[in-house]
OpenMM code with the backbone's topology and positions (N, CA, C; nanometers):
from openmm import Vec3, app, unit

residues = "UNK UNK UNK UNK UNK UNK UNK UNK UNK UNK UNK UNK UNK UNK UNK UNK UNK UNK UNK UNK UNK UNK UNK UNK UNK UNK UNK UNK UNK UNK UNK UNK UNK UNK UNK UNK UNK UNK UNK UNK UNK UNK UNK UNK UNK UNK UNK UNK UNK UNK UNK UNK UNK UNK UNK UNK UNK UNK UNK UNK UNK UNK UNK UNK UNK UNK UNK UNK UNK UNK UNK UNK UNK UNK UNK UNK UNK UNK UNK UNK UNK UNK UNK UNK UNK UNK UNK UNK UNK UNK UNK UNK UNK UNK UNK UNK UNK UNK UNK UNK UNK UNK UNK UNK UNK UNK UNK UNK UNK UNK UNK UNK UNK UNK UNK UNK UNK UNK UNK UNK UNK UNK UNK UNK UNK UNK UNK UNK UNK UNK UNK UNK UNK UNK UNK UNK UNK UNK UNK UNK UNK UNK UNK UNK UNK UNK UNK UNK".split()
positions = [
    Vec3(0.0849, -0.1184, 0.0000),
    Vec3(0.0000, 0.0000, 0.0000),
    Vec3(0.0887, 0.1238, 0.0000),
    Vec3(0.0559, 0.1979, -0.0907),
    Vec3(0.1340, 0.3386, -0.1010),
    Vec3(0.1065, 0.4562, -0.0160),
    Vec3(0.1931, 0.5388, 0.0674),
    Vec3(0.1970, 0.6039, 0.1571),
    Vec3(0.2617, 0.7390, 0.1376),
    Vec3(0.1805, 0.8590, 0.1066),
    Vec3(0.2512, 0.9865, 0.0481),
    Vec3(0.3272, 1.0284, 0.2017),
    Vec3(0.4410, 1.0418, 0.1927),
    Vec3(0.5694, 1.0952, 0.2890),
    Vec3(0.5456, 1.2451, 0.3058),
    Vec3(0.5212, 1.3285, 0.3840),
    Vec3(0.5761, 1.4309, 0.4154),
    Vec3(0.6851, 1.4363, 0.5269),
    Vec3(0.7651, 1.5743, 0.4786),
    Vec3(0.8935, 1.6296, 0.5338),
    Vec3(0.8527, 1.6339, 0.6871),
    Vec3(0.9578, 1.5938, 0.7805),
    Vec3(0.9488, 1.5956, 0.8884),
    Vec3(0.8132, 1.4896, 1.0176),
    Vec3(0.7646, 1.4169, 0.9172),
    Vec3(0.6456, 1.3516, 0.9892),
    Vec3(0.7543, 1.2241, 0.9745),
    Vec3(0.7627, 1.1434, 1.0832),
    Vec3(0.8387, 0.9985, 1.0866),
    Vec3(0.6860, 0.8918, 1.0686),
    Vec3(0.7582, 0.8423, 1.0503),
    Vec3(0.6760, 0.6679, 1.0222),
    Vec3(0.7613, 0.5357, 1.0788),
    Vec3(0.6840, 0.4268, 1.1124),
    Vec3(0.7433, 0.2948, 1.0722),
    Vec3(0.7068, 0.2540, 0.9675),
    Vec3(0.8246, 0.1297, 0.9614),
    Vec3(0.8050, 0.0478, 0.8122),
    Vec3(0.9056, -0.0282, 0.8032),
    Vec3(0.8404, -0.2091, 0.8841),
    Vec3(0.9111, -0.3244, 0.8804),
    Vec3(1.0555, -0.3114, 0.9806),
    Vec3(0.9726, -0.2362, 1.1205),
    Vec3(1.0391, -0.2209, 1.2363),
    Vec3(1.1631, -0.0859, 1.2105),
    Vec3(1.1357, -0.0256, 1.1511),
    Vec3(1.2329, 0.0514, 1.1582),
    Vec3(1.1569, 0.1683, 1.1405),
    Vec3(1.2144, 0.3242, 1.1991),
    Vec3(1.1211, 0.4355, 1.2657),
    Vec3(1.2379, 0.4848, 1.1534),
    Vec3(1.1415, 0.5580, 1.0342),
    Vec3(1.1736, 0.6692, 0.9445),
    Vec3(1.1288, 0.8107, 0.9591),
    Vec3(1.2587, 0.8783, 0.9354),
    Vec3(1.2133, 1.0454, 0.9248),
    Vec3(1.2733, 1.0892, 0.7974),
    Vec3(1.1420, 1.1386, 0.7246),
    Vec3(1.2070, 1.2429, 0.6068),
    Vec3(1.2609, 1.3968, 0.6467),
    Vec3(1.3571, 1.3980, 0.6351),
    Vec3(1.4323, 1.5760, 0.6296),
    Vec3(1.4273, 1.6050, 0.4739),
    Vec3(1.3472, 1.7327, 0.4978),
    Vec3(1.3546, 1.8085, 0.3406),
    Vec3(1.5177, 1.8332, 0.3167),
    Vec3(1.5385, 1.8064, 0.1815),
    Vec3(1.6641, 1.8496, 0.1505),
    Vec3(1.6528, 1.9626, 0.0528),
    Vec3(1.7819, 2.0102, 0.0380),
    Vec3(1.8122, 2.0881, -0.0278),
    Vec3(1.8697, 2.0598, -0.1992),
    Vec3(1.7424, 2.0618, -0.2741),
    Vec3(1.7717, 1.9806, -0.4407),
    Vec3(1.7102, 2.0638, -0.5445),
    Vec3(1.5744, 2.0267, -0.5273),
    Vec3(1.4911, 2.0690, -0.6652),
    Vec3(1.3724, 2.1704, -0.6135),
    Vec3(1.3703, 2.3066, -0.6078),
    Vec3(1.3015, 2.3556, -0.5120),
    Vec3(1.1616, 2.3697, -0.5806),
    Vec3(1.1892, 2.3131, -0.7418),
    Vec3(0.9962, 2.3125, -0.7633),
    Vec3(0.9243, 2.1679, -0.6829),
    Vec3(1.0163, 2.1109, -0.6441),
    Vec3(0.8801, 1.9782, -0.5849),
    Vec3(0.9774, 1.9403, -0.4125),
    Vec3(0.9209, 1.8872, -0.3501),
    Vec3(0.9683, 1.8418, -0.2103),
    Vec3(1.0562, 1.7008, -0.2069),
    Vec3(1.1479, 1.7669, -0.2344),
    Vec3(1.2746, 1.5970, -0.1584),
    Vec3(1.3228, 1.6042, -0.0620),
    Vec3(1.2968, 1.4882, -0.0591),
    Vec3(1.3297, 1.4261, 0.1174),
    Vec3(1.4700, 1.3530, 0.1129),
    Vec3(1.5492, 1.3207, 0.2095),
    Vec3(1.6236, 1.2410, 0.2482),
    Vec3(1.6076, 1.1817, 0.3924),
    Vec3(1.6553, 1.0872, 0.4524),
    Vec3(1.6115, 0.9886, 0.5189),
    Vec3(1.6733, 0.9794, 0.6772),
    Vec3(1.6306, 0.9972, 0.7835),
    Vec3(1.7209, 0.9138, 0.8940),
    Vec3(1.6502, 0.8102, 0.9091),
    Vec3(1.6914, 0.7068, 0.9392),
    Vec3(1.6588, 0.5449, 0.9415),
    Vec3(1.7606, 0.4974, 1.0949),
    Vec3(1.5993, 0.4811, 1.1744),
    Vec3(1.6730, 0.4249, 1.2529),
    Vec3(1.6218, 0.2851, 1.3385),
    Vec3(1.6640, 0.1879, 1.3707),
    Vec3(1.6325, 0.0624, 1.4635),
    Vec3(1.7786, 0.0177, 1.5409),
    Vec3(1.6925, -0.0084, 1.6640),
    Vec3(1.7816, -0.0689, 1.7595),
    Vec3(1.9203, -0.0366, 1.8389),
    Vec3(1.8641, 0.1357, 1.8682),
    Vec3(1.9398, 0.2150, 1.9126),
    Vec3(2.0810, 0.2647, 1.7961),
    Vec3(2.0427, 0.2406, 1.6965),
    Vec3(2.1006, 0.2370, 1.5830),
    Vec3(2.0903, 0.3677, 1.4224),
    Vec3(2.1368, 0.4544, 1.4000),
    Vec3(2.0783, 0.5475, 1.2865),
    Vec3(2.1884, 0.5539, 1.1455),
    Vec3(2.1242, 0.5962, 1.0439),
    Vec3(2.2047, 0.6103, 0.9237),
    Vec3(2.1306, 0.7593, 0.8569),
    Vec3(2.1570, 0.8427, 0.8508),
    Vec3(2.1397, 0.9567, 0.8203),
    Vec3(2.1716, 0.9748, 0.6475),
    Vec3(2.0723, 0.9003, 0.5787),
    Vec3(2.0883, 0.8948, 0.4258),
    Vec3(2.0594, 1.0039, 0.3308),
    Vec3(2.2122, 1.0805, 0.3451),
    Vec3(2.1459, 1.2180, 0.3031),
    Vec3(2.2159, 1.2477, 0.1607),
    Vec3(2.1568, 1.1792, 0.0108),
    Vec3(2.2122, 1.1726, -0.0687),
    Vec3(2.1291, 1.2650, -0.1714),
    Vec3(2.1763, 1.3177, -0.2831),
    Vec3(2.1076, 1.4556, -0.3484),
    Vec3(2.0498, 1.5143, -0.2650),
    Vec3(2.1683, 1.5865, -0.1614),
    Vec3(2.1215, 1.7056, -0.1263),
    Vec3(2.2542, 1.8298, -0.0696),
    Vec3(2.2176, 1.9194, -0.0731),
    Vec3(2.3026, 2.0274, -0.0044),
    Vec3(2.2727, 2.0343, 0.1242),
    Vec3(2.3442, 2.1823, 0.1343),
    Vec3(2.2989, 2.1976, 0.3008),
    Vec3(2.2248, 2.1871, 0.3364),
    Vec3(2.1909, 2.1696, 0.4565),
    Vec3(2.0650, 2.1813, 0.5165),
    Vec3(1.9564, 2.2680, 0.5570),
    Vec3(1.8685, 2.3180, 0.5475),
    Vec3(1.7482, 2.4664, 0.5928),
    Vec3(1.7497, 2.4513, 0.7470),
    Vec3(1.7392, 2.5500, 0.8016),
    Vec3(1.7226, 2.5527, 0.9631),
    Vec3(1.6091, 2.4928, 1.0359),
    Vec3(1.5195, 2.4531, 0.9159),
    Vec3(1.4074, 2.3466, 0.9653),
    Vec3(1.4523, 2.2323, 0.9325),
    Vec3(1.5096, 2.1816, 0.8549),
    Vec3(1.5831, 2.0323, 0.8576),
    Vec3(1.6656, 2.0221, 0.9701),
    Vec3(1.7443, 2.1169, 1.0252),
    Vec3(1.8436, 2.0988, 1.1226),
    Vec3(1.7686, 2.1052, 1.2367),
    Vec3(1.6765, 2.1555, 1.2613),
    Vec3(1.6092, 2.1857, 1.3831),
    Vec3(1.5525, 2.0131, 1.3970),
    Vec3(1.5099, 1.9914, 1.2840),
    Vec3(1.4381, 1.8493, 1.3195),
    Vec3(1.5564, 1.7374, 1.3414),
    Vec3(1.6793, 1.7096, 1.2703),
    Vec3(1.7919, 1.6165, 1.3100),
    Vec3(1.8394, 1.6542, 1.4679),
    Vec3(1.7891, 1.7899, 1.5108),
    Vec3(1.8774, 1.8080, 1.6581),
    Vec3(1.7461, 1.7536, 1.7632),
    Vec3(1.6545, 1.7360, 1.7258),
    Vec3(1.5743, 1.6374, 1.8110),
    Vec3(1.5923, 1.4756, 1.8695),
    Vec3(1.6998, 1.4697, 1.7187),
    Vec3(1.6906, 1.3043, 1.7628),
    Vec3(1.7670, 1.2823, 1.8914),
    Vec3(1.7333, 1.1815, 2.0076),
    Vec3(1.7364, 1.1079, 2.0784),
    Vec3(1.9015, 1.1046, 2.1252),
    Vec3(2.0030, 1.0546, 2.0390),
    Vec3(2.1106, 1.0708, 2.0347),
    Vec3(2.1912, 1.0356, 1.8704),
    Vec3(2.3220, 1.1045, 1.8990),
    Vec3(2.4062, 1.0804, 1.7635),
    Vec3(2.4196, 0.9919, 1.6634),
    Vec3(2.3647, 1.0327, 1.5115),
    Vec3(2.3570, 0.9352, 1.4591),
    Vec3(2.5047, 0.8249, 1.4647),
    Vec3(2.4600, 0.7222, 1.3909),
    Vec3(2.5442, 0.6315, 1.3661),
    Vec3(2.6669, 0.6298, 1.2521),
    Vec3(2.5895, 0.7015, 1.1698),
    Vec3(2.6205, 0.6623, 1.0470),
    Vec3(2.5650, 0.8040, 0.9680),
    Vec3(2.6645, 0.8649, 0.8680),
    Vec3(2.5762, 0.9632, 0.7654),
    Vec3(2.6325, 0.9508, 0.6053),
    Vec3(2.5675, 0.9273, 0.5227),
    Vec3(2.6286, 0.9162, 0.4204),
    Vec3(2.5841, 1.0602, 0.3309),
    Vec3(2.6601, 1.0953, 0.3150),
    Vec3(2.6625, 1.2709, 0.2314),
    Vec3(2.7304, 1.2023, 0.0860),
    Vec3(2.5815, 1.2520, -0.0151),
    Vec3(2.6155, 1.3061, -0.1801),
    Vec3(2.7389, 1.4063, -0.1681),
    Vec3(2.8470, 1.3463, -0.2870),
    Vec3(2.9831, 1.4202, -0.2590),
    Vec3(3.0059, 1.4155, -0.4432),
    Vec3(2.9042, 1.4509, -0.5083),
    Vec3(2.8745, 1.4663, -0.6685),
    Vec3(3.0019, 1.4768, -0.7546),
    Vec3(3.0709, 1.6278, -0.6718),
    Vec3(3.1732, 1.6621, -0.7526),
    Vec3(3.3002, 1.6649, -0.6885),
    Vec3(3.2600, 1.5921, -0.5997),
    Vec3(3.4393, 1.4845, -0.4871),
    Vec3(3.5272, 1.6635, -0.5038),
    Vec3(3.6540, 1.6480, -0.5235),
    Vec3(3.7198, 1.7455, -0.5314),
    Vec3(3.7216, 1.8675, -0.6294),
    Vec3(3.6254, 1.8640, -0.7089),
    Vec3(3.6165, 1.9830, -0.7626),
    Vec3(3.4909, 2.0861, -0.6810),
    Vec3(3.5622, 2.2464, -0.6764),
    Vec3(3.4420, 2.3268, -0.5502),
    Vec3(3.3876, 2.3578, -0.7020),
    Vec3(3.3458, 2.3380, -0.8354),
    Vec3(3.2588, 2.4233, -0.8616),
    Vec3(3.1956, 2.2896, -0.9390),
    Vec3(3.0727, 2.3365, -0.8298),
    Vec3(2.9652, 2.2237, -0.8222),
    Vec3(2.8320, 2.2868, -0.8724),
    Vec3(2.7316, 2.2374, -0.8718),
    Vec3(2.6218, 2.3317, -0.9038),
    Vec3(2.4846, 2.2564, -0.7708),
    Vec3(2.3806, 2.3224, -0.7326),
    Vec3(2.2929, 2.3737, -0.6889),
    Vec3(2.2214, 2.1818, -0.6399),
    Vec3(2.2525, 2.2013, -0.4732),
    Vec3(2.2042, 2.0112, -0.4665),
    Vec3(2.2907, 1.9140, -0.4516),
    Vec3(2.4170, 1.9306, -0.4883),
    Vec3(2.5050, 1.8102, -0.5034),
    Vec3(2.6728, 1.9242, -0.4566),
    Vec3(2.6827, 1.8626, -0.2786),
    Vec3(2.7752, 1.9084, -0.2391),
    Vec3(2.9504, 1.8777, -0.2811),
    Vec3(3.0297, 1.9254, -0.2741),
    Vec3(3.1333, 1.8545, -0.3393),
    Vec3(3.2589, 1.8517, -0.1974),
    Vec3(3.3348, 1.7654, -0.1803),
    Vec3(3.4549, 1.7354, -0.0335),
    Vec3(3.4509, 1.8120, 0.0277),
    Vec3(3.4867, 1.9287, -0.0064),
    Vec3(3.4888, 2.0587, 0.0791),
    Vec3(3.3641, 2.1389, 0.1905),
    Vec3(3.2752, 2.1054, 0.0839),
    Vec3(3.1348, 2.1337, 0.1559),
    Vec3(3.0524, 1.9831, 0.2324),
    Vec3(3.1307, 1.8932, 0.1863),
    Vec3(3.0835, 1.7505, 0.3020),
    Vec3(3.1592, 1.7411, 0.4209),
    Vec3(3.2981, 1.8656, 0.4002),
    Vec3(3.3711, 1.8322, 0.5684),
    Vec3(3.3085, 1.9504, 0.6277),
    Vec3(3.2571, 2.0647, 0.5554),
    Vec3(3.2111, 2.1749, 0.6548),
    Vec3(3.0275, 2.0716, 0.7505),
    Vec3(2.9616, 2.0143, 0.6096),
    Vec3(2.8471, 1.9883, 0.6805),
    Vec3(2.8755, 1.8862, 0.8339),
    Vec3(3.0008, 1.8294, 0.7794),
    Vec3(3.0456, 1.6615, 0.9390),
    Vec3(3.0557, 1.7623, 1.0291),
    Vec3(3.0923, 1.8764, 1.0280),
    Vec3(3.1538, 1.9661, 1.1015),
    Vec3(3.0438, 2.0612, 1.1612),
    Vec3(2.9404, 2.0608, 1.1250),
    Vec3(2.8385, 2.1237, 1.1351),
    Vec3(2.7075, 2.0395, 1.2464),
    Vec3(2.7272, 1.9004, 1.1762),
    Vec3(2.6298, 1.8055, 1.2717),
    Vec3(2.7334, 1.7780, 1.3846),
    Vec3(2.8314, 1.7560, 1.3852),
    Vec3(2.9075, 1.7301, 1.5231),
    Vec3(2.9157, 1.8704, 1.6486),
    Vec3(2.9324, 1.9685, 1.5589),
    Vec3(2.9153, 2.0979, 1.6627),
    Vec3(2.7473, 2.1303, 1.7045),
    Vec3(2.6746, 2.0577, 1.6702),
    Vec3(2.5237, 2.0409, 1.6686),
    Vec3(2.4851, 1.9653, 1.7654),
    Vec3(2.5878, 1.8533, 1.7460),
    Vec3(2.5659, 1.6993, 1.8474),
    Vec3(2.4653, 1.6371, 1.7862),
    Vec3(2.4289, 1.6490, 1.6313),
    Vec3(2.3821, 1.5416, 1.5653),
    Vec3(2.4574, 1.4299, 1.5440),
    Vec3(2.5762, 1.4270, 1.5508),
    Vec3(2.6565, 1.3308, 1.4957),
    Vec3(2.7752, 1.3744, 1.6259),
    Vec3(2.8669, 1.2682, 1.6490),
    Vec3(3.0246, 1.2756, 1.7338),
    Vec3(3.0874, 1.1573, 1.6804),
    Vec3(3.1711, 1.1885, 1.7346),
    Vec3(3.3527, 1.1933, 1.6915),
    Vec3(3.3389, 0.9987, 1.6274),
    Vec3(3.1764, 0.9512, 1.7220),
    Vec3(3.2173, 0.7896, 1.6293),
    Vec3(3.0913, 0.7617, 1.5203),
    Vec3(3.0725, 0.8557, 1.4996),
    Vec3(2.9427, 0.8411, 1.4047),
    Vec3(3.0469, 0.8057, 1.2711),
    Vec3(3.0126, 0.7176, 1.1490),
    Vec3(3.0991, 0.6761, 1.0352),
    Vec3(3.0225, 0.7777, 0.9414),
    Vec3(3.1216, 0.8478, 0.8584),
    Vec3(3.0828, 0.9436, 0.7597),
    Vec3(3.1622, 0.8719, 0.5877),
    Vec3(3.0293, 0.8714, 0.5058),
    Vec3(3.0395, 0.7693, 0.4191),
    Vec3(3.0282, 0.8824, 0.2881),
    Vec3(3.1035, 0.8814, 0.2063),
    Vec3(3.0703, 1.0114, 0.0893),
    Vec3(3.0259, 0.8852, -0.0652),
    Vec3(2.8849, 0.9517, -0.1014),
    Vec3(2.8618, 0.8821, -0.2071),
    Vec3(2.7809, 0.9260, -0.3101),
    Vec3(2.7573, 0.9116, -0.4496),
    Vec3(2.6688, 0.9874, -0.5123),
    Vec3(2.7631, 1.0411, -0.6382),
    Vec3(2.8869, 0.9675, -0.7022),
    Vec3(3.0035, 1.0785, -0.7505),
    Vec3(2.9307, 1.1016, -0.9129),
    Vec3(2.9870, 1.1688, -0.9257),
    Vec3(2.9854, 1.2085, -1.0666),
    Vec3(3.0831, 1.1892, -1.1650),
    Vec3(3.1107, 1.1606, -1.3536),
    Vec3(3.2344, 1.1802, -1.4023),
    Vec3(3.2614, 1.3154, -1.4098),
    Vec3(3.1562, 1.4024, -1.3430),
    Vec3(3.1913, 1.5605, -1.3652),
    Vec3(3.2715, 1.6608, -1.2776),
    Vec3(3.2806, 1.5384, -1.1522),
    Vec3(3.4237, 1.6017, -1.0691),
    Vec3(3.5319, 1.5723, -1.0810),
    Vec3(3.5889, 1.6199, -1.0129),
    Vec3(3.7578, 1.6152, -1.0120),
    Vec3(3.7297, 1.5091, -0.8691),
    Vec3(3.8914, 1.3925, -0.9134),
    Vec3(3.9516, 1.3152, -0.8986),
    Vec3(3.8322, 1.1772, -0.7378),
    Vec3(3.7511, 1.1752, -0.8969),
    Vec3(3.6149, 1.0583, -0.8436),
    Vec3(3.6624, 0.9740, -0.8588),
    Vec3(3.7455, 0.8920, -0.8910),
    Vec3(3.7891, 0.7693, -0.9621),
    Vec3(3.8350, 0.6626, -0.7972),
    Vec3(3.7679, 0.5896, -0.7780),
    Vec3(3.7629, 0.5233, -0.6221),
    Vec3(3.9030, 0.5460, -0.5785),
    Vec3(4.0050, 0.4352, -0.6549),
    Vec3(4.1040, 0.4379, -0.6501),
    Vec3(4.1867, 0.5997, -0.5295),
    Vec3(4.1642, 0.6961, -0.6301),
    Vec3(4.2554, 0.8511, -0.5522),
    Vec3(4.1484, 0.8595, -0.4673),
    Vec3(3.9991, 0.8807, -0.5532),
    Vec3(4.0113, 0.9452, -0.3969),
    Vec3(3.9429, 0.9033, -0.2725),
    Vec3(3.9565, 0.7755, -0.2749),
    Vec3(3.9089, 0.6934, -0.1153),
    Vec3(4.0260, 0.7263, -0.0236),
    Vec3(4.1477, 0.7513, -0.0746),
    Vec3(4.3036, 0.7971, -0.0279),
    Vec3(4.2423, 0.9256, 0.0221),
    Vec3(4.2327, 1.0421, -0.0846),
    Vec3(4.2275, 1.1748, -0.0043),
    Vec3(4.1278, 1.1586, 0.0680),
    Vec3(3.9782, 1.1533, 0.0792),
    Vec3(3.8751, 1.1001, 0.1696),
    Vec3(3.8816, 0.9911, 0.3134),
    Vec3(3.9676, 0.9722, 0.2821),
    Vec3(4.0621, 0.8727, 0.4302),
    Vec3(4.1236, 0.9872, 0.5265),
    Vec3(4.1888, 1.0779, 0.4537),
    Vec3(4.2879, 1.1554, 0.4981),
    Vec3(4.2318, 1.2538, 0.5753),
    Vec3(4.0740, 1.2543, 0.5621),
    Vec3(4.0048, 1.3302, 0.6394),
    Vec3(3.8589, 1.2809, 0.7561),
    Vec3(3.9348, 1.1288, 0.6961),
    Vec3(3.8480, 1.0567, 0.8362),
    Vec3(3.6928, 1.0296, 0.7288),
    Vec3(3.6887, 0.9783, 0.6186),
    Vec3(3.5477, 0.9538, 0.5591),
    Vec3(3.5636, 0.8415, 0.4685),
    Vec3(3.4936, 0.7481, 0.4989),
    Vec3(3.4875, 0.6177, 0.4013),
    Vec3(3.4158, 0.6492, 0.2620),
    Vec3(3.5179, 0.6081, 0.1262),
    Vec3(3.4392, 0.5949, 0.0304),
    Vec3(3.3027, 0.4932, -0.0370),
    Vec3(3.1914, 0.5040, -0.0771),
    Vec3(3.1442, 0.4015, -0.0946),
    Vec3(3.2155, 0.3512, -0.2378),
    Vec3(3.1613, 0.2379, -0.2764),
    Vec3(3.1780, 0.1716, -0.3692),
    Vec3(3.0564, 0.0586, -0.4423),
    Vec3(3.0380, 0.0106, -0.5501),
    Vec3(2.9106, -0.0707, -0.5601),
    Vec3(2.9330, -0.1762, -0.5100),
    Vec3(2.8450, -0.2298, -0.4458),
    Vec3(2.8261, -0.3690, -0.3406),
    Vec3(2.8314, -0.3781, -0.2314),
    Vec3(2.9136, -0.2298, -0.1713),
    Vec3(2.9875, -0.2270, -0.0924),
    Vec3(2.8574, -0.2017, 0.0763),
    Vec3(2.9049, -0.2928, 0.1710),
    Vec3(2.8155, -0.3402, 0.2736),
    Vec3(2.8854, -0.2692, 0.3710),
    Vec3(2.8285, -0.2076, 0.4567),
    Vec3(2.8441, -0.1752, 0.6198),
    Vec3(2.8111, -0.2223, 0.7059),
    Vec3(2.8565, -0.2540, 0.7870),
    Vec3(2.7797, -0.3325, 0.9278),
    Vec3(2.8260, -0.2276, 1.0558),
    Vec3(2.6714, -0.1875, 1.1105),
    Vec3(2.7251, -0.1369, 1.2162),
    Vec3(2.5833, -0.1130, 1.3345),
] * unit.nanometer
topology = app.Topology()
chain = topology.addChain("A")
for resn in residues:
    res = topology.addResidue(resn, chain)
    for name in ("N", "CA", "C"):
        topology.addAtom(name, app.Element.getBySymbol(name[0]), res)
């Protein structure tokens, strides 16, 4: 059965307590991105999107305690000229930096960058899971599983 989502209203669904946060993408229609959480457990799936609005942040500083896990769209990896929705390295260490001084996230929450593009600079897994290490952030990859 199909269930229209609005921003900021949580739900369950198959034991696990969902919240949509409006993101920052396509400002003619409403996208959401996801915290997902079970079993004292969260993943903060925040992929096609930019920063955050002070009503998205207001609603992540409610949660309970620090997520687990955040995976940030990183479109254009090392290149800063990005366009409108799709943050690029620079602007994914200001946002880690932003939920941790928030106390959405601390020092053991895993920060996962994913979403690349061939239109940034140096996406290619290989480099830059290296520079993305170097700043404390796991690259994803396809298949690639987390357990946590």
């Amino acid at each position: 059965q199909a269930v229209r989502i609005k921003p900021f209203e949580a739900f369950d669904a198959q034991g696990y307590r969902i919240t949509p946060i409006r993101a920052t993408h396509d400002p003619a229609s409403t996208p959401v991105v996801y915290v997902i959480e079970k079993d004292g457990k969260s993943i903060f799936y925040a992929n096609d999107s930019g920063e955050y609005s002070d009503e998205s942040m207001a609603c992540l500083k409610k949660l309970s305690k620090p997520l687990t896990v955040v995976s940030f769209d990183c479109t254009s990896a090392c290149d800063d000229n990005t366009y409108f929705g799709h943050p690029t390295f620079n602007r994914c260490k200001k946002m880690r930096e932003l939920l941790i001084d928030e106390k959405i996230a601390d020092k053991d929450t895993i920060f996962v960058l994913n979403h690349f593009s061939h239109n940034g600079a140096q996406v290619v897994y290989d480099e830059f899971s290296k520079i993305a290490a170097g700043d404390g952030f796991l690259v994803s990859y396809d298949g690639m599983v987390l357990e946590f």
